[in-house]
C-alpha positions, 0 to 999 in steps of 0.5 A: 750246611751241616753234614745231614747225611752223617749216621752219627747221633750229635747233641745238636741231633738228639736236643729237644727229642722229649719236648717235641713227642709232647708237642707233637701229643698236643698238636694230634689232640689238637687235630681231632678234639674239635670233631670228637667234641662234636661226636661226644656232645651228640646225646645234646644234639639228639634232645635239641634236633631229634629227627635228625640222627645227629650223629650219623648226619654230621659224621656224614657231612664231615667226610666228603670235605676232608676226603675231597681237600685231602685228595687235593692237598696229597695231589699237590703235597710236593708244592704245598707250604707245609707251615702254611697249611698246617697253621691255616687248619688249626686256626680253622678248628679253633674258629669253627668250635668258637663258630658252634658256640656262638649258635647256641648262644644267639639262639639259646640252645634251640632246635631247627632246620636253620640251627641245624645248618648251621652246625652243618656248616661248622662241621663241613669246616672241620673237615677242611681243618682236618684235611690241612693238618692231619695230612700235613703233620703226618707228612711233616713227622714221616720224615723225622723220628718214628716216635714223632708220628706215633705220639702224634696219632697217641695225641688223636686218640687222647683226644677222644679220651679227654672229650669223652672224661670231660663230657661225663664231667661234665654231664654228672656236674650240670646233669639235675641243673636247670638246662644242665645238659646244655650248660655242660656243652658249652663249658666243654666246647669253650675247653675244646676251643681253648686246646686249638688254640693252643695248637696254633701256638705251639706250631707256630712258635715252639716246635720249629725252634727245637733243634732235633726238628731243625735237624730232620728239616734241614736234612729233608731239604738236602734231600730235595723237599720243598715244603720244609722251607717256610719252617727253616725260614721262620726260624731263621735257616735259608736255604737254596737251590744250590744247597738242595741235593738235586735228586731223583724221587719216586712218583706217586703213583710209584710209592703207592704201587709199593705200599698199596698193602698199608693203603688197603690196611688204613682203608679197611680199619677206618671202613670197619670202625665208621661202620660202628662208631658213633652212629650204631652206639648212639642209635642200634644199642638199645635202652639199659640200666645206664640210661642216658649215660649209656651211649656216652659210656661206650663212647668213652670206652672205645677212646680210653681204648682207643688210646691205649692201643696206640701205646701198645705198639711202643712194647717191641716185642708185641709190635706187629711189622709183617705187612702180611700179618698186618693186612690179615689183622685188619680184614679180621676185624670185618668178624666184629660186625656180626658180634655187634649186632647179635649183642645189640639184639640179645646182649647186655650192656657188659658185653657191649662195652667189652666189644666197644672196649676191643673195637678202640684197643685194635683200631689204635694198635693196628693203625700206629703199627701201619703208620709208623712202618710204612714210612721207612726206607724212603727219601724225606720227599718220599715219606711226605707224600706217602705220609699224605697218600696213607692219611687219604686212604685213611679218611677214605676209609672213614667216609665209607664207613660212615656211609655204610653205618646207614644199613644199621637202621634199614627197616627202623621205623624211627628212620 
């Protein structure tokens, strides 16, 4: 086996560098755009199911199943066929977009219970699905360069911009047509289905045959990692027991005693954003001149934001690295609330925009900031697990997030 451990840049190290940060910008598209399409289209989903708070309801629905198999999955991460699970969630996202395609076909777009728990049911798979790739791409990647993870997350965020560009595509094209909304909703979902699909391949055929990302396996199996074997395997590199550098790793509970501070940073930016998005913009903002489009207005520009933030951190010199600086940020953001709701009351739409503008802009930052420092110093074994730990935090944050989003409409008589 190669020398792993050598500090040396070597060709064989560097080949393919580009090619995987684009892969890895379409595998994270590929892991959030199935639910962000859910989160887009709600404005279809409140004419044809309008007494069922839509997308309060699926959000909540979503998030028991992602944090539950998340917890699992990060439980047993050490165990766990990377390759497997990785591959198994992104054909669960492409199945499951198809799956709320063929409901509203067969029932031809129409409302009730039954429908509804259909698309339930559909959603509670993205959850799954979520659990199985976030958790095992961000493991994946925290022990291969720092840019890998960041264009990944970029990748998250791109998928609430082009679900968002494509739904008012969309709804402009086929808004004054006859069932219009509704035709715009399929031909969205279909390309939604399309990008999933595409992930698999990409996972399974492209990114475990370019060099640099055979480089970082290898070198994470020295280290003692087993959920990197099926990847080597596929690609024709076996390794062995005796060839496994046979070394002592810290615990979980150990790693999270020493990173509870980014734990509590992804816990707190979710917590806040969840609390906001997308059930407060659909539902507490009131009417404007934008009518119909308004929602889906803010909805685009919290995830043009959103992307943007996470792009930001790439400029050195504004990248935020004190880990107290970090955790003052986030708690920070708790400010928003306030604004939000004094601007849905007495505010215009200018001023709600700029704050969900804001809202996206420091939820990308701050979480590209956390992710991409919080892996560094530790064997592969160690960042994967963190790498899972950090993704529970996160999807913890966003359950409880969408569980407080309910207080908004406390004492609303449409509730």
């Amino acid at each position: 086996m190669e020398d792993v451990d050598s500090g040396v840049s070597s060709p064989g190290r560097l080949e393919g560098k580009s090619i995987a940060i684009v892969v890895c910008w379409f595998l994270g598209l590929g892991s959030l755009i199935s639910w962000n399409s859910m989160l887009t289209i709600s404005d279809y989903y409140y004419q044809v199911f309008p007494h069922y708070h839509p997308s309060r309801v699926l959000t909540l629905v979503y998030q028991p199943f992602a944090v539950g198999t998340m917890a699992i999955l990060a439980y047993h991460e050490s165990k766990i066929n990377t390759r497997k699970r990785n591959i198994f969630g992104y054909i669960l996202f492409a199945l499951s977009t198809l799956g709320l395609i063929l409901i509203d076909l067969g029932t031809s777009g129409k409302g009730g219970i039954a429908n509804y728990i259909g698309i339930c049911v559909f959603v509670a798979c993205f959850g799954l699905a979520d659990a199985h790739v976030q958790g095992g791409m961000v493991g994946d990647l925290a022990f291969m360069h720092p840019e890998f993870n960041q264009s990944f997350f970029c990748g998250l965020a791109a998928s609430g911009a082009l679900t968002s560009g494509l739904r008012l595509i969309t709804k402009a094209a086929f808004d004054k047509t006859d069932n219009g909304l509704r035709k715009g909703v399929i031909l969205f979902l279909s390309i939604s289905t399309f990008f999933e699909f595409l992930c698999v391949l990409l996972y399974a055929f492209v990114f475990g045959k370019l060099p640099i990302v055979k480089y970082f396996r290898k070198k994470a199996a020295s280290e003692g990692s087993k959920t990197v074997r099926a990847d080597l395997v596929a690609v024709g590199i076996h390794t062995s027991d005796k060839e496994t550098v046979k070394q002592e790793r810290l615990t979980t509970k150990q790693l999270l005693v020493q990173n509870v501070d980014y734990a509590i940073d992804l816990y707190v930016i979710y917590v806040l954003t969840l609390s906001i998005f997308p059930g407060f913009l659909y539902e507490n903002t009131g009417h404007h001149q934008l009518g119909s489009w308004y929602a889906v207005v803010l909805i685009a520009m919290y995830n043009v934001w959103d992307l943007i933030g996470r792009y930001v951190p790439l400029i050195k010199a504004i990248k935020l690295r004190s880990r107290k600086g970090l955790l003052i940020s986030c708690f920070s953001r708790f400010l928003l609330i306030p604004c939000f709701y004094f601007t849905a009351k007495y505010g215009d739409q200018g001023w709600m925009i700029l704050l969900v503008s804001f809202l996206g802009l420091t939820n990308g930052y701050l979480t590209v900031c956390v992710l991409t420092a919080a892996p560094s110093g530790y064997k592969a074994p160690e960042q994967n697990a963190l790498g899972n730990l950090l993704v529970l935090f996160l999807l913890g944050g966003i359950f409880s997030g969408v569980a407080l989003d309910w207080l908004w409409i406390i004492g609303k008589q449409s509730f």
